[in-house]
N, C-alpha and C positions, 0 to 999 in steps of 0.2 A: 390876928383874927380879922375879918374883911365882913361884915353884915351885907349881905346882898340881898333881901330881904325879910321883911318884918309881920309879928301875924299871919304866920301860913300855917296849914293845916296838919295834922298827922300824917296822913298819906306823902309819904315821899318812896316815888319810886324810880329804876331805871328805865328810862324809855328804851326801848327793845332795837338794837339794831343802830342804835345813836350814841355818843358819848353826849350825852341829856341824862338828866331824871326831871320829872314833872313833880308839883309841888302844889298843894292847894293855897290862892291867897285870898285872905279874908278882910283885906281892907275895907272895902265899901260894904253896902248892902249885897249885894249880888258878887258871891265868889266867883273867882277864875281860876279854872289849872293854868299852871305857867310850866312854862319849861325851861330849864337852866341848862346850857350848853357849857361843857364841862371843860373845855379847850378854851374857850373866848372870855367865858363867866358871862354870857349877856343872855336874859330870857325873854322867852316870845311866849305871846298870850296861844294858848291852843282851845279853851272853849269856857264857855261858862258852867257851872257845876250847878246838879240837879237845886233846887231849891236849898237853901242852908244843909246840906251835904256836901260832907268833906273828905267820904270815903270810896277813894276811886281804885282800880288795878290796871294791871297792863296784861294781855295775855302777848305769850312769845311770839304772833305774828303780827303785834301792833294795835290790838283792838283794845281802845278804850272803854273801862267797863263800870257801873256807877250805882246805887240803888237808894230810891223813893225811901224806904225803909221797910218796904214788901216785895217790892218787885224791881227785878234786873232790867238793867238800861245798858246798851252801848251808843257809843258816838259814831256815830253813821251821819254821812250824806248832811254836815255840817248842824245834827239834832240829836236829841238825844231817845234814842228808838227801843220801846220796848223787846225784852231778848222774850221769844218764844219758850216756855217749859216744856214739857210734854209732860213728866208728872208732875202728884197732885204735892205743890209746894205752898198750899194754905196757911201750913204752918210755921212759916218763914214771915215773922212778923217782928218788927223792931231789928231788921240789920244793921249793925255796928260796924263790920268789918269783912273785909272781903280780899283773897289773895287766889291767884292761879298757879298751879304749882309749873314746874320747868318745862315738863312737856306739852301744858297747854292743855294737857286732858281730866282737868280734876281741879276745881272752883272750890275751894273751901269760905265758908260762908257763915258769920260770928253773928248770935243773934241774943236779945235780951232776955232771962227768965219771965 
């Protein structure tokens, strides 16, 4: 067994289109998604994670996706950019978990009682 790194997050996923998965680490105060290249084993930092949030996804064309604990974020344009609703998703409060399914068209989205 080989530790390549220590105190990371839940979220481990594939990065879409790469032999990577991204990984939350939670060293410092302020987490970083990292990303493990699965060929070499070396990881590169890809962005900072919302505030102590350590639940991110991948949708299948590469968008990085992340949420406040109300409200959805992607990583756009090196920030992390609120994702537009359309409906009323008031009731989305205390997000926990978040996965996109295969085709990209259906965000299942885990929330607290």
């Amino acid at each position: 067994d080989t530790v390549l790194a220590e105190n990371i997050g839940r979220s481990l996923h594939k990065v879409p289109d790469e032999s990577a998965f991204s990984y939350v680490l939670k060293k410092n105060d302020v987490w970083e998604i990292r990303k493990l290249n699965t060929l070499t084993l070396t990881s590169e930092f890809i962005a900072n994670t919302l505030p102590n949030k350590e639940d991110i996804t991948w949708t299948p064309n590469g968008i990085l996706l992340s949420s406040d604990g109300t409200k959805l974020y992607q990583w756009s344009d090196s920030k992390w950019q609120p994702v537009e609703i359309q409906d009323d998703v008031s009731f989305l409060k205390g997000i926990t978990r978040l996965a996109v399914n295969a085709d990209g068209n259906k965000l299942e989205v885990v929330v607290s009682e």
